[in-house]
C-alpha atoms as one frame of an Amber mdcrd trajectory, in Angstrom:
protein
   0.000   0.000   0.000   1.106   3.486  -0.486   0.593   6.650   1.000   1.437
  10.366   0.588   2.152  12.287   3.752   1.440  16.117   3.007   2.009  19.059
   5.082  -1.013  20.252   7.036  -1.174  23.181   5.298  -1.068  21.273   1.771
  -4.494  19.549   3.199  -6.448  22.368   4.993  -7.993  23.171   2.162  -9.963
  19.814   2.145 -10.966  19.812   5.674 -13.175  22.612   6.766 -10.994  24.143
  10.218 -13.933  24.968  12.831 -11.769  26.830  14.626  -8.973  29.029  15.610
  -6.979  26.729  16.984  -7.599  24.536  14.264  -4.076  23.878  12.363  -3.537
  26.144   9.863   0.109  26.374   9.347   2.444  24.096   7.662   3.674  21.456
   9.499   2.908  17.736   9.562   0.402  16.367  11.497   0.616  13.553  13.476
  -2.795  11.046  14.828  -2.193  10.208  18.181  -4.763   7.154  19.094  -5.789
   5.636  22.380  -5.817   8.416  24.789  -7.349   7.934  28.253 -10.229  10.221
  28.535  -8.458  12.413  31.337  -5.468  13.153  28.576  -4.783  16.859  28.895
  -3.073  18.840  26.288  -0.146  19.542  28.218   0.382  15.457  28.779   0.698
  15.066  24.527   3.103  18.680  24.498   5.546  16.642  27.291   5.533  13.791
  25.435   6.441  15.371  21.970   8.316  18.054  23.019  11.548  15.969  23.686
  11.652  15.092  19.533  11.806  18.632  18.222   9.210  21.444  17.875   5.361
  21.101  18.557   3.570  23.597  17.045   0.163  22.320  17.796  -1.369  20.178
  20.002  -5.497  19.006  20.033  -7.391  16.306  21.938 -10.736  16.067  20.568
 -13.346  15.752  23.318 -16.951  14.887  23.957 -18.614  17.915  23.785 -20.980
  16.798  26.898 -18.400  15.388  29.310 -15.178  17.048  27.756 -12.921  13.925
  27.860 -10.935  12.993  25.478 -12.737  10.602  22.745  -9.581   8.874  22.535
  -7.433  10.619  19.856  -6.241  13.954  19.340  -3.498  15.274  17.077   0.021
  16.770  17.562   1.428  19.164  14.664   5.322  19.414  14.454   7.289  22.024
  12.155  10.236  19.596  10.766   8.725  16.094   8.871  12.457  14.090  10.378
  11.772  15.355  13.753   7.552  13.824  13.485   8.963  10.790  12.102  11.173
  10.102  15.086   8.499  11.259  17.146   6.307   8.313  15.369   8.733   5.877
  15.485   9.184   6.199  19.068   6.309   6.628  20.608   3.956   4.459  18.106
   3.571   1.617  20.593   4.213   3.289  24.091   2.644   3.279  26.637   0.852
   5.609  28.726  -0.600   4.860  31.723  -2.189   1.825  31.180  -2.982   2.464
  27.223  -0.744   1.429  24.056  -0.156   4.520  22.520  -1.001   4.155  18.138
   0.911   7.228  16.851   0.851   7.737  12.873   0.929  10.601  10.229  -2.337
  12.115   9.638  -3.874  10.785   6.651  -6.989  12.258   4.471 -10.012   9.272
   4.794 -11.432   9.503   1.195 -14.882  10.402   1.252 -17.644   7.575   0.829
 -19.199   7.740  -3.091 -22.849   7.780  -3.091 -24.947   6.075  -5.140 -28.216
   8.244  -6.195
């Protein structure tokens, strides 16, 4: 299988960005899957932080309870820094959960049949 791995900024303009703190500068975006629902922000900054510079960091919540739905997203300026990043921490574990860390990928839209 292939894959491309864009900059964010090469792919905002086929994801509508909700908000400000949305990512909307280049750098390459990283899926962070399996968080524990009490996962702050500042947890996912620590944990990147030691691979090079984080530009971004967002755990999407429930928008009832505000824990974490169990992935959020880390954006980092240089692509050989996120790839270390990936490589290191795909499989790791925090607390008691097996970190699945990967480059952001585009899901290609489902075709409807009319």
């Amino acid at each position: 299988a292939t894959a491309s791995y864009l900059p964010a900024a090469a792919t905002a303009s086929a994801t509508t960005l909700t908000s400000s703190t949305d990512i909307a500068s280049v750098g390459w975006c990283i899926f962070v899957y399996n968080l524990a629902p009490e996962i702050e922000e500042n947890m996912l900054w620590q944990l990147f932080g030691p691979f090079g510079a984080v530009q971004n960091v967002k755990i999407i919540r429930d928008f009832q309870t505000q824990k974490c739905k169990g992935f959020g997203f880390v954006t980092m300026t240089n692509y050989d820094e996120a790839l270390m990043a990936i490589n290191s921490l795909n499989g790791f574990t925090l607390g008691n959960r097996v970190l699945q860390v990967s480059f952001k990928t585009n899901k290609p839209m489902p075709i409807r049949a009319f």
